[in-house]
LOMAR-172940 format. One record per residue (C-alpha): residue number from 1; residue in three letters; y, x, z. Coordinates in Angstrom, 3 decimals. Example, Ala and Ser with C-alpha at 12.3 -4.5 7.8 and 13.67 -1.06 7.14 Angstrom:
[1; 'ALA'; [-4.500; 12.300; 7.800]]
[2; 'SER'; [-1.060; 13.670; 7.140]]
***
This chain:
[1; 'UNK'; [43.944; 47.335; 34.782]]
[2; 'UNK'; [45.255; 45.377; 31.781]]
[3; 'UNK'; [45.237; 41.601; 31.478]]
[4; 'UNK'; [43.965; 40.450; 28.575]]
[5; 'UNK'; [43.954; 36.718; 28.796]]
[6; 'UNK'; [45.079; 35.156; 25.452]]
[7; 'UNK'; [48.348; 32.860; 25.908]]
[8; 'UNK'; [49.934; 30.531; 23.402]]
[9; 'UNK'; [52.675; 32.593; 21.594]]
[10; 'UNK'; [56.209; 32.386; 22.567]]
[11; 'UNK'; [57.907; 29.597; 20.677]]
[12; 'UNK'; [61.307; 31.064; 19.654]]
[13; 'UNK'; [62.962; 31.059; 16.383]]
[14; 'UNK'; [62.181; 34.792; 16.366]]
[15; 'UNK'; [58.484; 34.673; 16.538]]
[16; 'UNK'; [58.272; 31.059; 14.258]]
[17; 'UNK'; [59.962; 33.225; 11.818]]
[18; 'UNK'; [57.563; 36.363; 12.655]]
[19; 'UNK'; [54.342; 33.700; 11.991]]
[20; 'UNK'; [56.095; 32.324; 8.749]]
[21; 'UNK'; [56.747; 35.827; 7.621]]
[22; 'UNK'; [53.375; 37.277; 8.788]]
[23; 'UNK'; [51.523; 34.355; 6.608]]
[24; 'UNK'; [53.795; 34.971; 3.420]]
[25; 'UNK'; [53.892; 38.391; 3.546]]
[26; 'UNK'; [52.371; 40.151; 0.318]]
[27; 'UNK'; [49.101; 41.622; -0.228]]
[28; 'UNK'; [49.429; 43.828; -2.848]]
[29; 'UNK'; [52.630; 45.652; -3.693]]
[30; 'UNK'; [54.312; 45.110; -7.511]]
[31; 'UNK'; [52.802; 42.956; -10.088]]
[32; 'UNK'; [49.522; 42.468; -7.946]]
[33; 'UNK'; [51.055; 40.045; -4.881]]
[34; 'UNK'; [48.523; 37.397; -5.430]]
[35; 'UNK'; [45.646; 39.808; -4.753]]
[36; 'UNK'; [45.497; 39.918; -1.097]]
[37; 'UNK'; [44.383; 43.661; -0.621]]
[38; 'UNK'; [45.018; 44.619; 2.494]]
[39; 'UNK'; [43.715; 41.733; 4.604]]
[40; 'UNK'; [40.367; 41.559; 6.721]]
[41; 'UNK'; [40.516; 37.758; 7.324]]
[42; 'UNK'; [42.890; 34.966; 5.965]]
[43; 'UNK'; [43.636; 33.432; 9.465]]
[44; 'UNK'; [47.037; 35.452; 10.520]]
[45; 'UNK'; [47.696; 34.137; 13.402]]
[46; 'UNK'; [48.829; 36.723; 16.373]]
[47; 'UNK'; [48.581; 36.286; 20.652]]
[48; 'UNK'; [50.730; 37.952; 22.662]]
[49; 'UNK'; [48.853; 39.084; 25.955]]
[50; 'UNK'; [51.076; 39.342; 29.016]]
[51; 'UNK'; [52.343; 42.663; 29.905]]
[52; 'UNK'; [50.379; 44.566; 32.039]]
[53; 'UNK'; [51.724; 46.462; 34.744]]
[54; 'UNK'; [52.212; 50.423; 35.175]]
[55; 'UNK'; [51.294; 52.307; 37.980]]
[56; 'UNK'; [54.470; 51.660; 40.299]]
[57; 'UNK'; [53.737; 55.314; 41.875]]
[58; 'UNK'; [52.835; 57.120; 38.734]]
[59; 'UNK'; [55.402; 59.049; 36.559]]
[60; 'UNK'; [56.982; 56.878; 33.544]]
[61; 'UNK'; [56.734; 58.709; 30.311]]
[62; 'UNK'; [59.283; 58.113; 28.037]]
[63; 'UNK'; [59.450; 54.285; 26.929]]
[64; 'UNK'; [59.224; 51.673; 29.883]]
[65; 'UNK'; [56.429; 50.218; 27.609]]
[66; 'UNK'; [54.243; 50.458; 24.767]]
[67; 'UNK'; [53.051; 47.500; 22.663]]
[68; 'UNK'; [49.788; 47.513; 21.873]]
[69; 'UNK'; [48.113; 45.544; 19.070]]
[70; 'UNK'; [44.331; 44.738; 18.339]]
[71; 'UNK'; [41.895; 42.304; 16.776]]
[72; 'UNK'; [39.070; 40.572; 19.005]]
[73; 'UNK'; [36.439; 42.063; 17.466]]
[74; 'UNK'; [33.391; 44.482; 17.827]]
[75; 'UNK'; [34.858; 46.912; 15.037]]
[76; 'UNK'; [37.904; 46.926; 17.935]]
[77; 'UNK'; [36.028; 48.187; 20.838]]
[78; 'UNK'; [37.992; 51.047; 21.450]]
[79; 'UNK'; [41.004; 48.723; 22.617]]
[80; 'UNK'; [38.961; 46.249; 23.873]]
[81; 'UNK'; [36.995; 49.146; 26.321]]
[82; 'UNK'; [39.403; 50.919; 26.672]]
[83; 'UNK'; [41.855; 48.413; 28.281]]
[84; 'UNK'; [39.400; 46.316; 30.632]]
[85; 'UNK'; [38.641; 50.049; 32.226]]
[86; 'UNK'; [41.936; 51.310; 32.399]]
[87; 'UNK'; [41.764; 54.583; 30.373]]
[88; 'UNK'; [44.737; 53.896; 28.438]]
[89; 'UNK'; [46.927; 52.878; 31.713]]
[90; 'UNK'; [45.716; 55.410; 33.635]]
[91; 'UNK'; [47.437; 58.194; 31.002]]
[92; 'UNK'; [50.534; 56.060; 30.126]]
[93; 'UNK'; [51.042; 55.938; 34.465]]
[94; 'UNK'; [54.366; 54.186; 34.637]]
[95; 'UNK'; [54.398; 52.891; 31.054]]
[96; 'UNK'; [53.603; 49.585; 31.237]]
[97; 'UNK'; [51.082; 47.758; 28.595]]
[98; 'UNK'; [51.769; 44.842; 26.368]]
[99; 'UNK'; [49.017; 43.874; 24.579]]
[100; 'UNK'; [48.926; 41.652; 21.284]]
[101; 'UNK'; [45.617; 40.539; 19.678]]
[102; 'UNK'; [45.574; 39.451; 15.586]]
[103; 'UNK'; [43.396; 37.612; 13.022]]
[104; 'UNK'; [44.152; 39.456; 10.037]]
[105; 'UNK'; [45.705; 42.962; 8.986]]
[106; 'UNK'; [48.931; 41.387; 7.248]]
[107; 'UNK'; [50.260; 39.880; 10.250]]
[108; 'UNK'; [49.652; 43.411; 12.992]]
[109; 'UNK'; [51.496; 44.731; 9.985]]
[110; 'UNK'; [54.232; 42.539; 9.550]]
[111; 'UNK'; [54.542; 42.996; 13.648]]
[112; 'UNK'; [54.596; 46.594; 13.465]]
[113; 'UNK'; [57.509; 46.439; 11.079]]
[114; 'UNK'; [59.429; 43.855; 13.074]]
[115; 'UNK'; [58.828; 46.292; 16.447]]
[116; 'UNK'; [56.332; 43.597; 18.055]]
[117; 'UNK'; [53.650; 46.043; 18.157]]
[118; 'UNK'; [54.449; 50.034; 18.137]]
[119; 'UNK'; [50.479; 51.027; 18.303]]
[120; 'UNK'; [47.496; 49.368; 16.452]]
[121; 'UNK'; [43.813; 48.907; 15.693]]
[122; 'UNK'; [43.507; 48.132; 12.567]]
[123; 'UNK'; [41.216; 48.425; 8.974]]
[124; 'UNK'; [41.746; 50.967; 6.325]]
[125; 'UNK'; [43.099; 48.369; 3.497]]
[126; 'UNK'; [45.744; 47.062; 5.804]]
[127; 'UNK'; [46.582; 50.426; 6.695]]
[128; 'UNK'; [46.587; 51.574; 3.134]]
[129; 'UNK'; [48.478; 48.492; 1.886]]
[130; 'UNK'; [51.603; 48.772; 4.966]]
[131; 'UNK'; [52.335; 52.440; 4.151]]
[132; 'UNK'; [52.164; 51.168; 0.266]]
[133; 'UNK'; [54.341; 48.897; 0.520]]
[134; 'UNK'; [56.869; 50.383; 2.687]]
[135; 'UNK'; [57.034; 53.945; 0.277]]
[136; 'UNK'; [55.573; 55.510; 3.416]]
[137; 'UNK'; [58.554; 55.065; 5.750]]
[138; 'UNK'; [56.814; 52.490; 8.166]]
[139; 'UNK'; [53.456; 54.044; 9.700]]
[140; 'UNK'; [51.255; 56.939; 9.891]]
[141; 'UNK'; [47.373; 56.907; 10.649]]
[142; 'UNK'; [47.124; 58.803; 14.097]]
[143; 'UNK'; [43.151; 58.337; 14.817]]
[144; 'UNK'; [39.619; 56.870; 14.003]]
[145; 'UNK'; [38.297; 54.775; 15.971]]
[146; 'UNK'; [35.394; 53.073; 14.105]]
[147; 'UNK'; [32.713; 53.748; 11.777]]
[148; 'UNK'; [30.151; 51.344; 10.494]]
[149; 'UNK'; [29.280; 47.450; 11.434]]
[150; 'UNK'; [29.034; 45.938; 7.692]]
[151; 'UNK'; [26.084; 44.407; 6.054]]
[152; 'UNK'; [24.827; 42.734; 2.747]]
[153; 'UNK'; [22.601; 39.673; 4.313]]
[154; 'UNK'; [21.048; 37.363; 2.351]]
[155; 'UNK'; [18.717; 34.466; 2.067]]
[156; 'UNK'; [15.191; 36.070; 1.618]]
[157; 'UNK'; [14.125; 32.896; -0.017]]
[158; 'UNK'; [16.354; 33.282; -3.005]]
[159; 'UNK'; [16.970; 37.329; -2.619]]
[160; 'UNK'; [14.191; 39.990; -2.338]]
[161; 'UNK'; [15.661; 43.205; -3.842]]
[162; 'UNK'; [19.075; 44.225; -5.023]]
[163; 'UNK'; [17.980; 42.969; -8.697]]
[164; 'UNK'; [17.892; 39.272; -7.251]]
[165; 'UNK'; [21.563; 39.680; -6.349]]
[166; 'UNK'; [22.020; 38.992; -10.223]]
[167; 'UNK'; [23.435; 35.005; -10.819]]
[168; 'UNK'; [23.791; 34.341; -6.897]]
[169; 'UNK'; [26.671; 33.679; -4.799]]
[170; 'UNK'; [27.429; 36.553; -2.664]]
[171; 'UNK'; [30.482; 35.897; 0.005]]
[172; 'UNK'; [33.142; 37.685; 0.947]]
[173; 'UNK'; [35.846; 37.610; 3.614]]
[174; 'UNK'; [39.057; 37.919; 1.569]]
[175; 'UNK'; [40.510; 38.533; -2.168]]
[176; 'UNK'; [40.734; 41.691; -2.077]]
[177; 'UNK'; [39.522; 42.649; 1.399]]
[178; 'UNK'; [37.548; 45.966; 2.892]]
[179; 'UNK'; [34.306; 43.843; 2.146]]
[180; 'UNK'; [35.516; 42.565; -1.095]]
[181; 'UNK'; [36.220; 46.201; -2.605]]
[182; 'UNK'; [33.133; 46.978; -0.983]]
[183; 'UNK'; [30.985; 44.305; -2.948]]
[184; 'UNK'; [33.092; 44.855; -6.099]]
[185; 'UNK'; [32.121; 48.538; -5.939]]
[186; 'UNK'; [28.324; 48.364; -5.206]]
[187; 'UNK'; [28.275; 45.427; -8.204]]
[188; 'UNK'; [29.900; 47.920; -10.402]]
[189; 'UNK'; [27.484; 50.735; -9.531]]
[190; 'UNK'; [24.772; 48.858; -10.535]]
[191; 'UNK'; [26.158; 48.151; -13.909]]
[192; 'UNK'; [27.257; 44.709; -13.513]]
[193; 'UNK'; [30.152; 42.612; -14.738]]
[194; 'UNK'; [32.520; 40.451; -12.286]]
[195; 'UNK'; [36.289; 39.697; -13.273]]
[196; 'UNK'; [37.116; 40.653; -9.893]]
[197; 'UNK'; [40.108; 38.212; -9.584]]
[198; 'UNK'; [38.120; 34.912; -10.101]]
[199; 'UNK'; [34.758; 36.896; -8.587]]
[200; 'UNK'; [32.622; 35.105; -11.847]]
[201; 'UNK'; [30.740; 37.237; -13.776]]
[202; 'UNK'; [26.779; 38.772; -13.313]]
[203; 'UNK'; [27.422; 37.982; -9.174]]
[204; 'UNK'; [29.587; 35.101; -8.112]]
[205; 'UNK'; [31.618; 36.722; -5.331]]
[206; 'UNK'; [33.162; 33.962; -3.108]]
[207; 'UNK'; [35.986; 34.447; -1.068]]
[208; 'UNK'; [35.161; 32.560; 2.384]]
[209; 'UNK'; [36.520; 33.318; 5.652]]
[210; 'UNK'; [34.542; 34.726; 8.079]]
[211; 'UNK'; [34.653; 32.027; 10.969]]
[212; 'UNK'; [33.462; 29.488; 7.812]]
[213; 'UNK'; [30.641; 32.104; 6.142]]
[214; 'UNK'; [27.641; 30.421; 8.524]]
[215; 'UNK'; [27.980; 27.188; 8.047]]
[216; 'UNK'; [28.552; 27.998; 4.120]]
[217; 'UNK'; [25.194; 29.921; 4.194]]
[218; 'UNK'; [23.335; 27.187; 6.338]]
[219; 'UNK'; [25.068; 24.469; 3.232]]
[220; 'UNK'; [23.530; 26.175; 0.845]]
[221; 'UNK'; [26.982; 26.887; -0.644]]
[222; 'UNK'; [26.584; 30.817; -0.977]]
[223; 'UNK'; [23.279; 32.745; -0.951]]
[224; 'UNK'; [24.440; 35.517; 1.153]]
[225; 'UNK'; [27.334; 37.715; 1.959]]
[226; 'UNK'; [28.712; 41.008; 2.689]]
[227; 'UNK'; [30.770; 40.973; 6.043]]
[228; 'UNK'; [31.533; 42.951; 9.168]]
[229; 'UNK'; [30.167; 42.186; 12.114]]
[230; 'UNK'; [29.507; 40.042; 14.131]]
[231; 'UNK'; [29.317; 37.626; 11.238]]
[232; 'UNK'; [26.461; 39.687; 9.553]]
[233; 'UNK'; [24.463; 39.173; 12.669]]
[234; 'UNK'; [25.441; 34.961; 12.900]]
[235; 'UNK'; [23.803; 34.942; 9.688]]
[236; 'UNK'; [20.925; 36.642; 10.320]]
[237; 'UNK'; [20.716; 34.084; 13.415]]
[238; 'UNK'; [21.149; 31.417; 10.516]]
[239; 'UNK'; [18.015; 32.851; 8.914]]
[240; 'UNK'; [19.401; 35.238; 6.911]]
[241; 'UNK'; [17.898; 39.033; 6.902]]
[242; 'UNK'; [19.925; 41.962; 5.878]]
[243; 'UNK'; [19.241; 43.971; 2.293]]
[244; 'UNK'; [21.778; 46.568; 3.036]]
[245; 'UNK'; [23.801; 48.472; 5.600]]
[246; 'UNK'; [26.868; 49.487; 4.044]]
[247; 'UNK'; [26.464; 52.820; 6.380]]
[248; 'UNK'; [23.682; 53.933; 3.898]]
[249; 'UNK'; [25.933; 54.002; 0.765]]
[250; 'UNK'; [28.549; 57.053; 2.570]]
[251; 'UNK'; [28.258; 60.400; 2.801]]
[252; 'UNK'; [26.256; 60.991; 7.034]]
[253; 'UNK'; [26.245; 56.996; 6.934]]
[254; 'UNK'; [29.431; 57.223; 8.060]]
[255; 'UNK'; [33.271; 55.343; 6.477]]
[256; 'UNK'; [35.909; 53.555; 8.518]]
[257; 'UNK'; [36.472; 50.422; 9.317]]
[258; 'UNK'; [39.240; 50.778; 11.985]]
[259; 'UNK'; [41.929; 52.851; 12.007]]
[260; 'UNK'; [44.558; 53.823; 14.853]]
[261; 'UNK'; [48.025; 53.226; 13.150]]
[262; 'UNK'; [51.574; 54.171; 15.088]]
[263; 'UNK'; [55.124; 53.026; 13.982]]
[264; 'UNK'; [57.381; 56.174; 12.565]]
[265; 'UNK'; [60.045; 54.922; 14.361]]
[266; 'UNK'; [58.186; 55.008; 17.679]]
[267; 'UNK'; [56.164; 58.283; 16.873]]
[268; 'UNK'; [59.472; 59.895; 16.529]]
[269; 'UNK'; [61.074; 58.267; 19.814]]
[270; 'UNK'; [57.921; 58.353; 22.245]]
[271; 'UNK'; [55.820; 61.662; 21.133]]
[272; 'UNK'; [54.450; 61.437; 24.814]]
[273; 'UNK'; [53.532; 57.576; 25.019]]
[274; 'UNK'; [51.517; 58.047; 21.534]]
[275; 'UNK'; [49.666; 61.291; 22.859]]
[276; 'UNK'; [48.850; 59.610; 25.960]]
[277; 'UNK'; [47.315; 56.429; 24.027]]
[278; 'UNK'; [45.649; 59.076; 22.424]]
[279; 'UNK'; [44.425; 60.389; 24.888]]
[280; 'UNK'; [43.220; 56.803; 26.550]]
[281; 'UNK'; [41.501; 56.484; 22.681]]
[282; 'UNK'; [39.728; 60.017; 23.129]]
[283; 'UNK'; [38.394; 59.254; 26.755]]
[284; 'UNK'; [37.506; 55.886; 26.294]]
[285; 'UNK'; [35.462; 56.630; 23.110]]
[286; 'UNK'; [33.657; 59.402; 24.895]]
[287; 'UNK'; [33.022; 57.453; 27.984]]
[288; 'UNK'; [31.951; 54.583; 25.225]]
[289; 'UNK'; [29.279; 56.404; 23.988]]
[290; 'UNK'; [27.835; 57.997; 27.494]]
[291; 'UNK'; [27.841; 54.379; 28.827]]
[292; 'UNK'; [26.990; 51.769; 25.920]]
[293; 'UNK'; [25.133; 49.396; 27.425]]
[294; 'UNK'; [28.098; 48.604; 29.731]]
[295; 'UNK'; [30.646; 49.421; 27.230]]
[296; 'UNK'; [29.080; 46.213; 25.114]]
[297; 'UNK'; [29.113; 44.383; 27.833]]
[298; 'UNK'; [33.109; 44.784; 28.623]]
[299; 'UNK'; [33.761; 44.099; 25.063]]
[300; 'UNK'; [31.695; 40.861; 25.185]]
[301; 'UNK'; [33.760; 40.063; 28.151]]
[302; 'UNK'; [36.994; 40.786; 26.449]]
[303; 'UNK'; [36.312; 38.582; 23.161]]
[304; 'UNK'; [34.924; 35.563; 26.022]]
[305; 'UNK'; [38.697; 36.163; 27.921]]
[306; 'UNK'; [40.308; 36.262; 24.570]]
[307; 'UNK'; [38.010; 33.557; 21.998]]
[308; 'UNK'; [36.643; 31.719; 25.053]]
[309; 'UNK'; [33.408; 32.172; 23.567]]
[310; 'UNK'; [31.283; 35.095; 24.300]]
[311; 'UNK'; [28.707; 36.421; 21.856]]
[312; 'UNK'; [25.115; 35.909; 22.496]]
[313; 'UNK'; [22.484; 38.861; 22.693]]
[314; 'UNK'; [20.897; 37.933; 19.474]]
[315; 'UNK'; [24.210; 38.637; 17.681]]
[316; 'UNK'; [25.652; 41.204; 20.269]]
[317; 'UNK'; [23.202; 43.504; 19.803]]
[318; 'UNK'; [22.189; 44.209; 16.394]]
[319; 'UNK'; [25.788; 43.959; 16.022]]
[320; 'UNK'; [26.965; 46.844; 18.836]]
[321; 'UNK'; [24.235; 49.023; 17.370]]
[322; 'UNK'; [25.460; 49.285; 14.098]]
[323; 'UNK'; [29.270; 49.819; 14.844]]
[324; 'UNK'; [30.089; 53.961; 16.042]]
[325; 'UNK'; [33.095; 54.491; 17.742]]
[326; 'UNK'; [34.521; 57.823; 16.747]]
[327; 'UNK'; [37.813; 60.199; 17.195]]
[328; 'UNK'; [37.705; 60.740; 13.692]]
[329; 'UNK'; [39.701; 58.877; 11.084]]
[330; 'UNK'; [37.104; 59.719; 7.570]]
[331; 'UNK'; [40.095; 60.746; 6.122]]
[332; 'UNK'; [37.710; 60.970; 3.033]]
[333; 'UNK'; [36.199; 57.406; 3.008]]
[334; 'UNK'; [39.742; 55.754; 3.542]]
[335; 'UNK'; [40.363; 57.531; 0.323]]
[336; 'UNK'; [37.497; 56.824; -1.722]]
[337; 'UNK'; [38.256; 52.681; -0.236]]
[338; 'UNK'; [41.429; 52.783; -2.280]]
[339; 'UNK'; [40.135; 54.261; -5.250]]
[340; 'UNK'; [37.328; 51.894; -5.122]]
[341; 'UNK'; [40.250; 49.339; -5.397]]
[342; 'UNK'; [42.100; 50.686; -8.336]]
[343; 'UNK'; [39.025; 50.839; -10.118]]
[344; 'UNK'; [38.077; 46.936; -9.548]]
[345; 'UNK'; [41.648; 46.200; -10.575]]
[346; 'UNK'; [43.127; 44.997; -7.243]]
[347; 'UNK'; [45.465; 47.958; -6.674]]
[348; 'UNK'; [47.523; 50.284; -8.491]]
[349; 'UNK'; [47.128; 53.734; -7.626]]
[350; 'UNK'; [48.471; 54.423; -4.551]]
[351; 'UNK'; [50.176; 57.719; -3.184]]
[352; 'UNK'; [48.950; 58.358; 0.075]]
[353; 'UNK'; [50.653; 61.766; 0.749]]
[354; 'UNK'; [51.555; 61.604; 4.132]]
[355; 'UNK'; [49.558; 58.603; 5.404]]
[356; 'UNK'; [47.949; 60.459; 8.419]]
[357; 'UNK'; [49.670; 62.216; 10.999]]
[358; 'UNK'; [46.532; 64.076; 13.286]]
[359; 'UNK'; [48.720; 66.350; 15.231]]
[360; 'UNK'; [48.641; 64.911; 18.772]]
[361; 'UNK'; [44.984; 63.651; 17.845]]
[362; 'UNK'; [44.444; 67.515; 17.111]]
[363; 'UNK'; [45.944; 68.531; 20.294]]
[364; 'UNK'; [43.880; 66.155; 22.605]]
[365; 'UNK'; [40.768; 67.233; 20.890]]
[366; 'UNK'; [41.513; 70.952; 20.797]]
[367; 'UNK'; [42.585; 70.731; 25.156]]
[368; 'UNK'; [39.141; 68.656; 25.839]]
[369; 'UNK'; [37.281; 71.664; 23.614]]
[370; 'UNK'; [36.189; 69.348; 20.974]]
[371; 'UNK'; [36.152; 69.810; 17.504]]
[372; 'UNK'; [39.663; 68.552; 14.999]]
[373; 'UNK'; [39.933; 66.467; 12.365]]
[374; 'UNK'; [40.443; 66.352; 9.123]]
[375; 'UNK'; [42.978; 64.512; 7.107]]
[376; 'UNK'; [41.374; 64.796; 3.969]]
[377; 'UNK'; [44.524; 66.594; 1.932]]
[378; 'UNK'; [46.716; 63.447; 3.181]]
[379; 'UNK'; [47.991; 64.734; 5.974]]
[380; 'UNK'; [51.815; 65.111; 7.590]]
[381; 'UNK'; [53.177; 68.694; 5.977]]
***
């Protein structure tokens, strides 16, 4: 079984430069740096888990290890499941894990292209923003993994019915962020004006991080918010309620917030390390959804190992239920998430030929007689 105990970082010159690079490194690609697109939180720090060790009977595959990279969240619980019950050890046998847990999509990015991290869990804009920003040479989307978990809440004192939104101060995690295109979108649709740089205009959208957004809302600084989870549900414990699950607003109430992501250089090398993550991803989503009750419980006992601070049932709960873990990457939604940028004016039109590479996803599914998926037209020719 993994370890997953969060250690200080390694203080070489090599990984000081890696933080320095991983905090300067630029949202947005061209003339729109300053946007931060791309990013989930503003905090990029990175942990570097010890390795854990491979089965000394089993047969290697063909790396010694694989790195592994993750967030310490709910929207996560694929990696977070799946490596407190083993599935992704028990297929890599020999190949040892070395886990690495993030803050923010820039920095699992910037790792990824400095060969820190060779597999990820990560959001669609960081995803999005990497193969950008790199003219697709530096990753490929391999898998879903999440669906769901985001919510408008608000203070019901102030806010009754989407109409009241107009004139209040709605939060967001990041410039630019999933959430932030999100809110940018949904104030758009509604016929509203926000200059979506400054976030004035009909709603006052203010960037806050997440870890700050409760104490903000009990301040009386912001009137509600639209974040992932679990902050949604802190705020609700705040006395917040929620309007609006972002789920309703997609197509089966269904768009992803966390993406599988390889490196093309290890993809190429390792074909049989990625398939047998994949393979981990596949069993321990399945064995996710037979078993959820205990599945939120090992995830609540991998963010207490890794934040020292487990979640309490109040937020755990409403939080698990609204988060699906799935195979499938929504291809579609991912899609529809960058338009939505380009049309708030945080992104130029990206090409996104080529960003998903389903193959050994499509294999795993098609041997365990389950259904493929789809890359929505942006798949590897």
């Amino acid at each position: 079984m993994s370890a997953l105990l969060r250690i200080p970082a390694p203080r070489s010159s090599r990984r000081r430069r890696l933080v320095a690079a991983a905090a300067a490194l630029p949202i947005l690609f061209g003339a729109l740096s300053a946007c931060g697109y791309g990013s989930d939180k503003s905090d990029d720090s990175a942990s570097t888990a010890p390795a854990a060790a491979g089965s000394t009977s089993a047969k290697k595959l063909s790396a010694d290890e694989v790195k592994i990279g993750y967030f310490p969240n709910l929207t996560h619980a694929t990696a977070l499941v799946g490596l407190k019950e083993g599935f992704f050890q028990q297929e890599l046998g020999g190949t040892k894990i070395k886990q690495a847990t993030f803050n923010a999509g820039p920095a699992e990015i910037e790792a990824l292209n400095a060969g820190s991290v060779d597999i990820g869990w990560i959001g669609p804009s960081p995803s999005i923003n990497g193969y950008t920003q790199s003219n697709g040479s530096n990753l490929k989307i391999i898998s879903g993994s999440a669906s769901g978990g985001v919510k408008l809440v608000v203070n019901p004192k102030k806010i009754k019915t989407v109409a009241d939104l107009k004139g209040k101060k709605i939060a967001t995690p990041q410039l630019g962020n999933t959430q932030d295109v999100a809110l940018l979108n949904f104030i758009k649709s509604k016929g509203w004006k926000v200059d979506a740089q400054s976030g004035k205009g009909d709603v006052s959208v203010v960037r806050t991080d997440n870890s700050l957004t409760p104490q903000a809302y009990a301040n009386g600084s912001i009137d509600g918010a639209w974040v992932p989870e679990p902050t949604a549900s802190k705020l609700v414990d705040e006395g917040a309620k929620v309007l609006l699950d972002e789920s309703t607003l997609w197509p089966n109430k269904q768009f992803v917030i966390t993406n599988v992501i390889v490196s093309q250089k290890f993809l190429k090398a390792h074909p049989d390390v990625v398939e047998a993550v994949l393979r981990g991803s596949v069993k321990t989503n399945a064995w996710i959804n037979a078993n959820p009750d205990k599945a939120k419980a090992d995830a609540n006992d991998q963010l207490k190992a890794l934040t020292q601070k487990a979640l309490p049932a109040s937020q755990l709960d409403p939080a698990w239920k609204s988060i699906t873990v799935l195979d499938d990457p929504l291809a579609s939604t991912a899609k529809a998430e960058a338009q939505h940028a380009v049309d708030a004016g945080l992104l130029k039109a990206p090409k996104l030929d080529g960003i998903y590479d389903l193959t050994l996803l499509n294999k795993v599914l098609k041997e365990q007689g389950k259904p493929t998926v789809s890359a929505a037209g942006l798949g590897t020719q």
